[in-house]
N, C-alpha and C positions, 0 to 999 in steps of 0.2 A: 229743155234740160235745166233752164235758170230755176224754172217756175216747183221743179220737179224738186232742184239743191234747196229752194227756201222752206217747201214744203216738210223736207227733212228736218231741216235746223230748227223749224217754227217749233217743234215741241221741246228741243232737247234748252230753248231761249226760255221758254216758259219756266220750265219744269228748272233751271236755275234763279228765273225770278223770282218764282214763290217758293223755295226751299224755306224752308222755318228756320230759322234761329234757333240754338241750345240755348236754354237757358237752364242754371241753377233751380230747384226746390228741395226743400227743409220740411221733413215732416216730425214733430215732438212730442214726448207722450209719454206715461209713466207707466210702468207694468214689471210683475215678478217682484215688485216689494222695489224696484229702481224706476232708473230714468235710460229714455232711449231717444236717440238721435239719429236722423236719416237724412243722407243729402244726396239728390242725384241730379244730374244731368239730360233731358228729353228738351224735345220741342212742344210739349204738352203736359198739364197736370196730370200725369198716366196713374200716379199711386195717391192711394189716400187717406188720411189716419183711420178710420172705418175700418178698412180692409189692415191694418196693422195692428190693430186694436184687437177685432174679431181673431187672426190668429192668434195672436196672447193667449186672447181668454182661451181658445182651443186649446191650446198646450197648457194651460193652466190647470184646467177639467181632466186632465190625464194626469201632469204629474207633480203639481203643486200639494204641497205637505202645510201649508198653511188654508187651503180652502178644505171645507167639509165635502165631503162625499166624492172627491177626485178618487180616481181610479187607482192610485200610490195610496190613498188613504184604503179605500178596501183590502186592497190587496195588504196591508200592514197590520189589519183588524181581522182577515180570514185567516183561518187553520189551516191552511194549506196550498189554496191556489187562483188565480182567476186569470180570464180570458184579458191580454191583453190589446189597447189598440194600438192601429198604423203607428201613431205617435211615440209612444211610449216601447213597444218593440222595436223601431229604429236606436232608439236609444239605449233598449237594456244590449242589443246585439255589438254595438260600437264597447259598451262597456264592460263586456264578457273578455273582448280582446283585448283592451288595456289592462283589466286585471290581470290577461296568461301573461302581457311581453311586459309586464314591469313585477311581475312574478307576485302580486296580493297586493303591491303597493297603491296601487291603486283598488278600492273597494267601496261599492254601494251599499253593503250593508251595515256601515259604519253607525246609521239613526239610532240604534240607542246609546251608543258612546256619544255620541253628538248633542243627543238630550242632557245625558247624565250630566255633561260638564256646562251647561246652560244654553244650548246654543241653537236649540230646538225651537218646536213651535211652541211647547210650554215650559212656564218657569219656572229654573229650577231655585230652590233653598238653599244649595249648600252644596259644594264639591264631594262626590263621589271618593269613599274609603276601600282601601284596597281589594276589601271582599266583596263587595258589589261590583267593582271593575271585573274581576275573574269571573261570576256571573255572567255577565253581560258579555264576556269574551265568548263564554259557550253558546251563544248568538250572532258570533259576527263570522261572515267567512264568506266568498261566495262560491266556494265547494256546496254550500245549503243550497244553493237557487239553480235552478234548472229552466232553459227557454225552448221549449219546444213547438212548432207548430202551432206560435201566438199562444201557450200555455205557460204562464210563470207561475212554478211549484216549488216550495219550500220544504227541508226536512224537517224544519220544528217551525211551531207554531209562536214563537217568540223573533224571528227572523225578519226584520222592517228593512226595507229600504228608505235611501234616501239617494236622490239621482241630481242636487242641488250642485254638484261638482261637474257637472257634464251639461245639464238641461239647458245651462242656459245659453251655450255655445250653440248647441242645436239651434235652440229659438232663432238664434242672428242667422243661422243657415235655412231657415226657414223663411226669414225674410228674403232674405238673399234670392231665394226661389220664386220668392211672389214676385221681388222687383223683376224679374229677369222673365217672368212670365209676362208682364206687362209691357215687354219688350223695353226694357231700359237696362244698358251694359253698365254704365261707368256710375259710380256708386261709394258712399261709404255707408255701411249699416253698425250702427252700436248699438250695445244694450248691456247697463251695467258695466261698463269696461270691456267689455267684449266686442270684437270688430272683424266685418268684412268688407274686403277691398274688391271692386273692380276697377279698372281705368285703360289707357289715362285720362286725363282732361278733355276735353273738347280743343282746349290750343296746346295740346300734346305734352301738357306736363305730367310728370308722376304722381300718384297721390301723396300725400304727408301724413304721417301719424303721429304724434308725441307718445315718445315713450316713458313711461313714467315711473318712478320708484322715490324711496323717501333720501333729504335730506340727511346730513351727517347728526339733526335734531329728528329725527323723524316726521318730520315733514314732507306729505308728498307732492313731487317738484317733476315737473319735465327734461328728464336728466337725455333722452339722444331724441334725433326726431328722423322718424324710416320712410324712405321713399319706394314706394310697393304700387303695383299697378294687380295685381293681385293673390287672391292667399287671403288669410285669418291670423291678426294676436287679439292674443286672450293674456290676461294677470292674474297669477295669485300671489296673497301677499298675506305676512300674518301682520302688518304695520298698522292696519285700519278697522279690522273686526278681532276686537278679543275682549279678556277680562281680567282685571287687575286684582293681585290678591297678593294683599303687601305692597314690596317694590318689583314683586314678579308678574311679567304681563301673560295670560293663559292664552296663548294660539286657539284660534276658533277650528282650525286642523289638526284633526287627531289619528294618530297612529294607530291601525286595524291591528297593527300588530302585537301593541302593547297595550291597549286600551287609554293612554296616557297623550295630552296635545303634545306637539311636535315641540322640539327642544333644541334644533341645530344650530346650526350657523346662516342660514339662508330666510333673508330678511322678503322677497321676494325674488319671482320664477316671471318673466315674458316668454312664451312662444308662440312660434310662427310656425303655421303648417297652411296645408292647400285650404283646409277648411275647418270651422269655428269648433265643430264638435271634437275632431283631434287634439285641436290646442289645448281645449278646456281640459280634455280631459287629462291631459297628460303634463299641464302646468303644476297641479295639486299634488303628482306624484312627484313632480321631479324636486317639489316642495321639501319631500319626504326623504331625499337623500341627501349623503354630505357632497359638496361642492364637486369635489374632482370624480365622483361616480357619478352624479348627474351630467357633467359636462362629457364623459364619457357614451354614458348611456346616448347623449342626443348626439354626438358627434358619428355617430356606429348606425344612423337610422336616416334613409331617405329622406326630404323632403320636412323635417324637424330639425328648428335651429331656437334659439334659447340663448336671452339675459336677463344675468344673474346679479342681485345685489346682496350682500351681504354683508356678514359681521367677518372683520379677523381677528386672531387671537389676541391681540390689542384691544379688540373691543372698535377699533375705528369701523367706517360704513366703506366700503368697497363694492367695484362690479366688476363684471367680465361676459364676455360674447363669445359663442363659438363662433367657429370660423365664418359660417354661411350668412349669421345674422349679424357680423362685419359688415357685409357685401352689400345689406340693406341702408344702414346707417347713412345718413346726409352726410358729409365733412362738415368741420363747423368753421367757418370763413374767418372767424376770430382766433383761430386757435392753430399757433405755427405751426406748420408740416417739419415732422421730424428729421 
């Protein structure tokens, strides 16, 4: 019976001796016009920039508007239609429904408003005059686009997309996928400000995020820092891509609705949803509303929570969080409890 108990134990001593150690890896690399950062946790090199890289370029080949002959590029150049792939139909389908639930504010068909005012892949001359705006409107809509059965069809032959508001959320969920294919849970994947979380830690702490928006100078500053074990924030923000004309600075986000860049009071939008492609997508829109219908809009919606920074009618920089994306927030140890 002794002989019988050690012979039991003998594996279970082993198989604790040589358990492997977590350690940390950092995988870096530039792709989509940014820069991406990846750190996970394994007992082994399991992921490799190779393998992060090669998916880029894939999603690139399908829906990048700055490479030649990408399948967004066809499709903008045909009269009518083309066969979509996996890639790029995961995406127009995610983006079909954020246009119905924010009722058009959200919209891919925005590329030529988006060229017009320079913000495309070619340069523009000169701000667009009201009559080429109206033009260009009888172009935008995505009533025109239709997905069916991997088929994207357009009513007019002047109808481009641009999926730069959504894609790249995807992409980090796409990483997401390879990491977790590679059997590695605990994870942060960024790309371009864009982020997915798994965790927690290996000595069971929560992950960290800085949350980021600008200074009362516009400067962007790490204003809360969230502790999330998982989920996706995504930013938009008009503080850091625009065009100066005059003392007026031109939002690089433009209203489908009016053909004209966005003009509100919301300096930047963070949300947090289960996954990167949500967030992105629905950052951009909430861009597009005034303060107390965006906080409404994400307060009224599962699993959507949202901080806001803004202008108030002083002109000073202000923020606010709904409720949920309170819950995330660190306390900040310096800062007295009320």
């Amino acid at each position: 019976m002794r002989y019988r108990y050690l012979l039991f134990l003998l594996p279970l001593i082993l198989a604790f001796s040589f358990k492997k150690e977590m350690k940390q890896y950092k995988i870096n690399g530039y792709a989509q016009g940014t820069d991406y950062a990846i750190m996970y946790y394994a007992t082994d090199s399991l992921a490799t920039k190779q393998g992060i890289d090669s998916l880029l370029n894939e999603i690139d080949l399908s829906m990048s508007l700055y490479k030649k002959g990408t399948l967004i590029n066809q499709f903008n150049a045909a009269e009518k239609e083309i066969k979509t792939d996996r890639l790029m139909n995961d995406v127009l389908k995610r983006s079909f429904e954020i246009n119905a639930d924010t009722k058009g504010i959200f919209d891919i068909t925005v590329a030529p408003l988006v060229q017009a005012w320079g913000f495309g892949p070619k340069e523009a001359q000169s701000e667009p005059d009201p009559t080429t705006i109206k033009s260009i409107l009888n172009c935008v809509g995505m009533k025109n686009l239709k997905l069916k059965d991997g088929l994207l069809t357009k009513s007019k032959p002047c109808v481009h997309i641009d999926l730069n508001g959504i894609a790249q959320g995807y992409s980090v969920d796409l990483i997401a996928d390879y990491l977790e294919q590679k059997g590695i849970k605990q994870y942060v994947a960024e790309l371009g400000g864009e982020i997915r979380i798994s965790g927690p830690k290996p000595n069971g702490e929560m992950m960290k995020i800085g949350i980021e928006g600008p200074d009362k100078d516009g400067t962007p500053v790490i204003r809360h820092i969230a502790s999330i074990n998982s989920g996706a924030i995504t930013t938009s923000g008009n503080y850091r891509k625009f065009h100066q004309s005059g003392k007026k600075k031109i939002s690089h986000l433009i209203d489908p609705k009016t053909g004209y860049p966005l003009d509100n009071e919301m300096i930047s939008v963070t949300v947090y949803a289960n996954d990167a492609i949500t967030a992105d997508g629905y950052d951009n829109a909430l861009m597009a509303m005034h303060l107390k219908d965006a906080i409404a809009f994400v307060e009224s919606r599962k699993n959507l929570e949202a901080y806001f920074v803004y202008h108030q009618k002083d002109g000073k920089v202000a923020d606010t969080l709904t409720t949920g994306f309170k819950k995330l927030i660190t306390p900040d140890p310096l800062k007295p409890k009320q």
